[in-house]
C-alpha positions as CSV (number, residue, x, y, z in Angstrom):
1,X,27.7,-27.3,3.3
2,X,27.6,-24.6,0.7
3,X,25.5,-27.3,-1.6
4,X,23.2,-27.6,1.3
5,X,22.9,-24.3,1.5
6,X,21.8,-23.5,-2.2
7,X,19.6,-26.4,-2.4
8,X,17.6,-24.8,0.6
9,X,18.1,-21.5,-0.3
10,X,16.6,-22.6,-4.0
11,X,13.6,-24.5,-2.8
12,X,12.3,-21.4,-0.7
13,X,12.9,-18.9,-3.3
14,X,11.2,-20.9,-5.7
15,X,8.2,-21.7,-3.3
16,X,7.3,-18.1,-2.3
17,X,7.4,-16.8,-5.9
18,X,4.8,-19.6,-6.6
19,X,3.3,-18.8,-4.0
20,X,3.1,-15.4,-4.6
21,X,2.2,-15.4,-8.1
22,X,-0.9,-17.2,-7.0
23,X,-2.0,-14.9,-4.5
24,X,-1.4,-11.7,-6.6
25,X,-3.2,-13.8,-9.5
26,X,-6.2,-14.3,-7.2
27,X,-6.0,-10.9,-6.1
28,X,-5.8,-9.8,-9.9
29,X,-8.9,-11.8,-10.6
30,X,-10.7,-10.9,-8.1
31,X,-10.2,-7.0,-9.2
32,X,-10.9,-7.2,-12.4
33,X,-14.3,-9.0,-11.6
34,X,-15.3,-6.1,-9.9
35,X,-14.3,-3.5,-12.3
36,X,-16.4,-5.3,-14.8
37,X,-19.6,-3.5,-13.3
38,X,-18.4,-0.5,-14.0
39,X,-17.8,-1.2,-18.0
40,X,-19.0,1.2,-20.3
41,X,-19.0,3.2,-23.4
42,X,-15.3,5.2,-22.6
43,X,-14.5,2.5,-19.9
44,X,-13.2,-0.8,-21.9
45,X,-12.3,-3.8,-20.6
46,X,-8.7,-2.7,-21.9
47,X,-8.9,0.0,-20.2
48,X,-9.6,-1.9,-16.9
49,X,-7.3,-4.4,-17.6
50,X,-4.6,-1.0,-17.9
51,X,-6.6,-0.1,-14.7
52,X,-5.6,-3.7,-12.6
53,X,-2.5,-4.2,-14.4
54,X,-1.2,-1.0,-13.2
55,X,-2.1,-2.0,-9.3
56,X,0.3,-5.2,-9.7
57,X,3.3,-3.9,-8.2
58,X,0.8,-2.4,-4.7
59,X,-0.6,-6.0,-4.9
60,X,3.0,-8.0,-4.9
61,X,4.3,-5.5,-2.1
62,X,1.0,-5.6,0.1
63,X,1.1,-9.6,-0.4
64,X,4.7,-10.2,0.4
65,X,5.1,-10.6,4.0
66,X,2.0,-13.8,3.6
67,X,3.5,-14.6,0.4
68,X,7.0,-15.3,2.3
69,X,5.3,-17.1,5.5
70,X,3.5,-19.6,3.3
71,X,6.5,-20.2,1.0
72,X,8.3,-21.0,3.6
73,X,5.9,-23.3,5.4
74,X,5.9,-24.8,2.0
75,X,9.4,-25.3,1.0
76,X,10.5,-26.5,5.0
77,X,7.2,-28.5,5.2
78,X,8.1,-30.4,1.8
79,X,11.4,-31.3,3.0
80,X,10.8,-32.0,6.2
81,X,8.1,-34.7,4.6
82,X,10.6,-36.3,2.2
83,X,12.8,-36.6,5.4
84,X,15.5,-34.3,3.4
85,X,15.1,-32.0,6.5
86,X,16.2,-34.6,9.0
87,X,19.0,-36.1,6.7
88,X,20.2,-32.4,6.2
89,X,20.3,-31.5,10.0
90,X,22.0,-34.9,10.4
91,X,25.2,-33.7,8.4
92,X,25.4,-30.9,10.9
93,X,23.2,-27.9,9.4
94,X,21.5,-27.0,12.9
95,X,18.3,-25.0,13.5
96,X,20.3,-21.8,13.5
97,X,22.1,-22.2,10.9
98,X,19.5,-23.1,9.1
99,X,18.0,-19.8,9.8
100,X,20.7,-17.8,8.6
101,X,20.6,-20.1,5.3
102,X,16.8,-18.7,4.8
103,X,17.3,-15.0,5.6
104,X,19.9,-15.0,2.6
105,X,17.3,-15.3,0.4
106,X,14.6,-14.1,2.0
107,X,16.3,-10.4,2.8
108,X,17.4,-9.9,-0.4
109,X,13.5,-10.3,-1.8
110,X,12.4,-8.3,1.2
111,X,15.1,-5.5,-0.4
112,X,13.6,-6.0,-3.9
113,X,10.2,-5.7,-2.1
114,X,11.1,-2.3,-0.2
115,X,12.4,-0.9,-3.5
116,X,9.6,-2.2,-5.7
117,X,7.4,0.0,-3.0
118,X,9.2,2.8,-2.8
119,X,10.0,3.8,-6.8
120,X,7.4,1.7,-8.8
121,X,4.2,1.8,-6.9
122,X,3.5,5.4,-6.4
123,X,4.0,6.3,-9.8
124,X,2.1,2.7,-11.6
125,X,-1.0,3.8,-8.8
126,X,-1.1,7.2,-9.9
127,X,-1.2,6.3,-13.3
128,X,-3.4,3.6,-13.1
129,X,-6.2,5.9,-10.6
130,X,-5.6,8.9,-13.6
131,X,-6.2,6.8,-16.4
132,X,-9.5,5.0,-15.2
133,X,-11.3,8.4,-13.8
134,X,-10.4,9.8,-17.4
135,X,-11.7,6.7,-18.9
136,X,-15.4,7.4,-17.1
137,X,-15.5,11.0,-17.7
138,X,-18.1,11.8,-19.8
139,X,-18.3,15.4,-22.2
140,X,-15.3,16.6,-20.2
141,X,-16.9,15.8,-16.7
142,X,-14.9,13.3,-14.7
143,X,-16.4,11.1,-12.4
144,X,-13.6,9.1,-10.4
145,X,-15.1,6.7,-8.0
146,X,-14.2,8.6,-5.1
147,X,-12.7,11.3,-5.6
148,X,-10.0,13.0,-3.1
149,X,-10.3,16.2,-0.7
150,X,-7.6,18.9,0.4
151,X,-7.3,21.1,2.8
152,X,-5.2,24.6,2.8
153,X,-5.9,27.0,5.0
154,X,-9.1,28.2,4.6
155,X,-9.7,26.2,1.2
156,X,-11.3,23.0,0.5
157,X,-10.4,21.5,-2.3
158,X,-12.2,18.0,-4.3
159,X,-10.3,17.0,-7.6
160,X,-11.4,13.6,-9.2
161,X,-8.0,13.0,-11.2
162,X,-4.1,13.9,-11.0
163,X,-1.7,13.4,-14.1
164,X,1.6,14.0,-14.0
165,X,3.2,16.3,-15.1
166,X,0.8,18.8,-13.0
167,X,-2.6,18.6,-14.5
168,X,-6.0,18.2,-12.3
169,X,-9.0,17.0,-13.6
170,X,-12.4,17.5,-12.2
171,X,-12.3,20.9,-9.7
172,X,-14.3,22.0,-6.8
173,X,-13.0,24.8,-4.5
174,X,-14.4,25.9,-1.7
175,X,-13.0,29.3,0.2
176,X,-14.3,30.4,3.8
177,X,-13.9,33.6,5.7
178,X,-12.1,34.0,9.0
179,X,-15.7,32.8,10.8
180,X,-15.7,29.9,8.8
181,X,-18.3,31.3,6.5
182,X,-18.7,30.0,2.5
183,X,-17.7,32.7,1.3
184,X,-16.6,31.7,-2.6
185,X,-16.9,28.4,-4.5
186,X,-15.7,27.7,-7.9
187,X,-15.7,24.4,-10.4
188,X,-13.7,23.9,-13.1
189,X,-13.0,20.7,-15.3
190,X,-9.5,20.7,-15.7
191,X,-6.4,22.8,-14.1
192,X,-2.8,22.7,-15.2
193,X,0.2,23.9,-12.4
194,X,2.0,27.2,-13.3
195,X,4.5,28.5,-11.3
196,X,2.2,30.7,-8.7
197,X,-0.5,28.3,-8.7
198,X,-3.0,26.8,-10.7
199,X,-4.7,27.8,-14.3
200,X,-8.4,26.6,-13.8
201,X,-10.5,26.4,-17.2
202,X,-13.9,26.4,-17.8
203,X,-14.7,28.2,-14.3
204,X,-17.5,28.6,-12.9
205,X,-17.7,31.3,-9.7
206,X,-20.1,32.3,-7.5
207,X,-18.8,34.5,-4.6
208,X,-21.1,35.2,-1.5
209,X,-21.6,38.3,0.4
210,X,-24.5,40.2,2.5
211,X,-27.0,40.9,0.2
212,X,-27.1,36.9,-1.9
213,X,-24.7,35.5,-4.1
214,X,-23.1,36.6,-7.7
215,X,-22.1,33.9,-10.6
216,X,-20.2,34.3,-13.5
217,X,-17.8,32.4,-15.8
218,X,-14.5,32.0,-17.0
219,X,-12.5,30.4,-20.0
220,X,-9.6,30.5,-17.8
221,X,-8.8,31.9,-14.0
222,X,-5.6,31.6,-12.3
223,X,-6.1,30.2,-8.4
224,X,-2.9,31.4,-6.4
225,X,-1.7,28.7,-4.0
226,X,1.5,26.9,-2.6
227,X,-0.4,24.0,-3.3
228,X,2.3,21.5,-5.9
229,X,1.1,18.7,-8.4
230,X,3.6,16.4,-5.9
231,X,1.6,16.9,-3.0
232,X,-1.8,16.4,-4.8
233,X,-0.4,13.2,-6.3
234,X,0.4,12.5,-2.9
235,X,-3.4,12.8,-1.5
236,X,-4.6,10.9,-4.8
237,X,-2.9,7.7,-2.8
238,X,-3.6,5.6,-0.1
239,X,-0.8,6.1,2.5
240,X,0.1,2.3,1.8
241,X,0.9,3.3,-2.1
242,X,3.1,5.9,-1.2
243,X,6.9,6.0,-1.2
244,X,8.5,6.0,2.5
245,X,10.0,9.8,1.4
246,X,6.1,10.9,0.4
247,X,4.6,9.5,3.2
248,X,7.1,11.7,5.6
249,X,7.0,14.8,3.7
250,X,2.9,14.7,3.5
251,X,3.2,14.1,7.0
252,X,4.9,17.3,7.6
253,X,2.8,19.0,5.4
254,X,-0.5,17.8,7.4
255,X,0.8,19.1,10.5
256,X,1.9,22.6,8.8
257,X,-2.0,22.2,8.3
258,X,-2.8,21.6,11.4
259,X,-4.5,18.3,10.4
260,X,-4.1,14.7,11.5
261,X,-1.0,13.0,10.2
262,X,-0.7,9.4,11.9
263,X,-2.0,7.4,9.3
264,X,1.1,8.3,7.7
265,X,3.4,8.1,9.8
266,X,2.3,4.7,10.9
267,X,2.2,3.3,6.9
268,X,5.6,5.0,7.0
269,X,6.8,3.1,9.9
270,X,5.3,0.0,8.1
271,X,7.1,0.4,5.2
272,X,10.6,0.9,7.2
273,X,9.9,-2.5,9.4
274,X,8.6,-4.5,6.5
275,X,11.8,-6.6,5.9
276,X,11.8,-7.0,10.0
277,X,8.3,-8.4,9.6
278,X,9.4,-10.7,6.8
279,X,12.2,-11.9,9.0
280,X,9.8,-12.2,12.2
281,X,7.3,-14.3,10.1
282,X,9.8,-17.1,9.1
283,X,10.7,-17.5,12.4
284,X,7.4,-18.4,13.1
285,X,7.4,-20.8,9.7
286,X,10.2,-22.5,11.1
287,X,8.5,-22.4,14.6
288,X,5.9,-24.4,13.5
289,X,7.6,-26.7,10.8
290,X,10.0,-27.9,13.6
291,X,6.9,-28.2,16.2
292,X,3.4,-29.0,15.6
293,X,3.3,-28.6,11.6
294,X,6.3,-31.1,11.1
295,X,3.9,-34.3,10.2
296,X,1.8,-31.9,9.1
297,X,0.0,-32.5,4.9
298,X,0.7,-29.8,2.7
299,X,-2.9,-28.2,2.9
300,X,-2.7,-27.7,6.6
301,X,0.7,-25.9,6.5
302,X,-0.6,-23.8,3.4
303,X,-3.9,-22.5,5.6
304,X,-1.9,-22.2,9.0
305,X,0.1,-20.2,6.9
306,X,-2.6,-18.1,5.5
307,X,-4.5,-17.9,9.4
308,X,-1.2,-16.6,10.6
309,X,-0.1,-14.0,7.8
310,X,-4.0,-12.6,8.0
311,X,-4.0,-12.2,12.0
312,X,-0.4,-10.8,11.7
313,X,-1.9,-8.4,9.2
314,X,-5.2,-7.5,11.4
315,X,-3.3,-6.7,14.3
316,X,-1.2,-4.5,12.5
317,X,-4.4,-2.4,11.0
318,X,-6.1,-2.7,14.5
319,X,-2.9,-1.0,16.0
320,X,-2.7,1.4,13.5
321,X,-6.4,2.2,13.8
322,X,-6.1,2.5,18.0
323,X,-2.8,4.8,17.6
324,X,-4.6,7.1,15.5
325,X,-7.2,7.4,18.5
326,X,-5.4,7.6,21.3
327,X,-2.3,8.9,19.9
328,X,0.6,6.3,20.5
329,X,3.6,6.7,18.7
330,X,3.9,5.2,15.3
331,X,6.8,3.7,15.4
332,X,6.2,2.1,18.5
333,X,2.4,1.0,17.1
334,X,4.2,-0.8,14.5
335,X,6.7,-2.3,16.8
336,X,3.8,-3.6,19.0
337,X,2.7,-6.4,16.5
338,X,6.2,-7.2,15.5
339,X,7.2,-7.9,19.3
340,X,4.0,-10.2,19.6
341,X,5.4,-12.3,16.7
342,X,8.5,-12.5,17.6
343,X,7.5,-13.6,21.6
344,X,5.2,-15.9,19.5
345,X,8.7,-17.7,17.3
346,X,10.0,-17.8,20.4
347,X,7.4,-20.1,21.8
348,X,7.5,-22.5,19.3
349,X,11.0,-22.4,18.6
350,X,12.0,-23.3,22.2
351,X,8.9,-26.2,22.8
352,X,10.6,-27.5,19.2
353,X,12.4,-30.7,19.7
């Protein structure tokens, strides 16, 4: 039995990292094509291959949970076909212990999944998002694609860049009075944190009062604020980049703000339940490999596989997108999909033969 198990156990570890490495690849591809438009002088095609190479780890983590419903598909599907499935439950490996044979594997890569996201992706992203707006700057102006906003109190803040290591690239500051009045703005190309705030250099000021508006410059000007370099690296992310620690702590911090937090607390939740989700989807694999898909020709169980892992993914962002309206909890948003998949296992586990 323990051969059995090792055999199976090494045909669908081996089939979802091919399968993986194929979809990241595409998804690699497909990046770098479309940072080729945006080649220039300062912007090399090494530097956008740095750029795409650094998004790898994002891509593996955000691929997974498709990545491990297709392998699986594959690796069942395969031996099911060669009849190795039928000969294997014949010497007494049934349908549940087959299962536990294939969350072995599959936990420990959801494990090295959860870990890859929560260590290795923040920091490659951030690097990766610093490096390309300093790539496109031009004479000391940087001009990141988008760009990110803050809010602190009474202060708007737009910075194109973070580094770490507390540096801010790109400035724009905007300060209004108690009736919500401009009332000072000031630019600056490039800010490094001291320990009451931040040292802006090249300023430029203009404050606003009754009579018109004043401008002047500064080499250097200190901006007092609580504001950190963690929690700017933190809004330089997508909530699905960050680490399950940032995403909680920004959270908090929104709130202290008085600003809407449950984007991240549902990518949080996500993050938590993504070696559940893992586990849901090769129930469904093995749903359909011991029902309709067990005849079934490679190609077919390779796009079922990619239909189900993208619907599973939809209804997790439509959920996401409908708690942040109507203000569900998170957790139980992300619990939502995970129940329908696991009702949906069910199903096909039961009309299985």
């Amino acid at each position: 039995m323990r051969i059995l198990d090792r055999y199976v156990g090494t045909q669908v570890i081996y089939a979802i990292s091919m399968v993986l490495l194929v979809l990241v690849g595409l998804d690699v591809l497909s990046a770098l094509i479309d940072e080729m438009q945006d080649l220039k002088a300062g912007y090399t095609l090494t530097k956008a291959l740095l750029y795409v190479g650094a998004s790898v780890p994002a891509r593996v983590v955000e691929l997974a949970p498709v990545g491990v419903l297709i392998g699986v598909l594959v690796a069942l599907g395969q031996l099911a076909s060669s009849s190795e499935l039928v000969v294997i439950r014949g010497a007494g490996l049934s349908s549940w212990h087959l299962l536990k044979v294939l969350v072995k594997p599959v936990l420990v890569f959801a494990g090295l999944i959860l870990l890859i996201g929560e260590f290795v992706v923040p920091k490659s992203e951030q690097f990766g998002e610093a490096e390309r707006a300093l790539a496109l700057s031009n004479k000391g102006s940087i001009t990141g694609r988008y760009g990110m906003w803050n809010r602190e109190g009474r202060h708007f803040i737009h910075f194109n860049a973070v580094q770490a290591g507390g540096v801010i690239y790109g400035v724009t500051l905007f300060t209004f009075d108690d009736n919500w009045r401009l009332y000072e703005s000031m630019s600056a190309t490039r800010a490094t944190f001291q320990s009451n705030g931040w040292l802006l250099e090249n300023v430029r000021r203009t404050q606003m009062n009754s009579w018109g508006s004043q401008a002047s410059e500064h080499t250097t000007l200190l901006w007092e604020t609580d504001l950190t370099p963690d929690l700017l690296a933190m809004e330089s992310l997508s909530p699905e980049r960050m680490s399950i620690n940032s995403l909680f702590q920004y959270s908090h911090y929104l709130r202290q703000q008085g600003l809407e937090a449950a984007d991240y607390e549902v990518a949080a939740w996500r993050k938590i339940t993504q070696p559940l989700a893992i586990f849901v989807l090769v129930l469904v694999a093995m749903g359909f490999i011991f029902g309709p898909l067990r005849d079934g020709t490679l190609g077919l169980r390779v796009f079922i596989g990619t239909l189900v892992g993208l619907v599973f993914k939809i209804s997790q962002d439509v959920v996401a997108s409908v708690t942040i309206v109507y203000g569900i909890a998170p957790a139980a948003a992300v619990a939502l999909p995970l129940l329908l998949g696991l009702l949906v296992a069910a199903w096909l586990l039961y009309r299985a033969p």
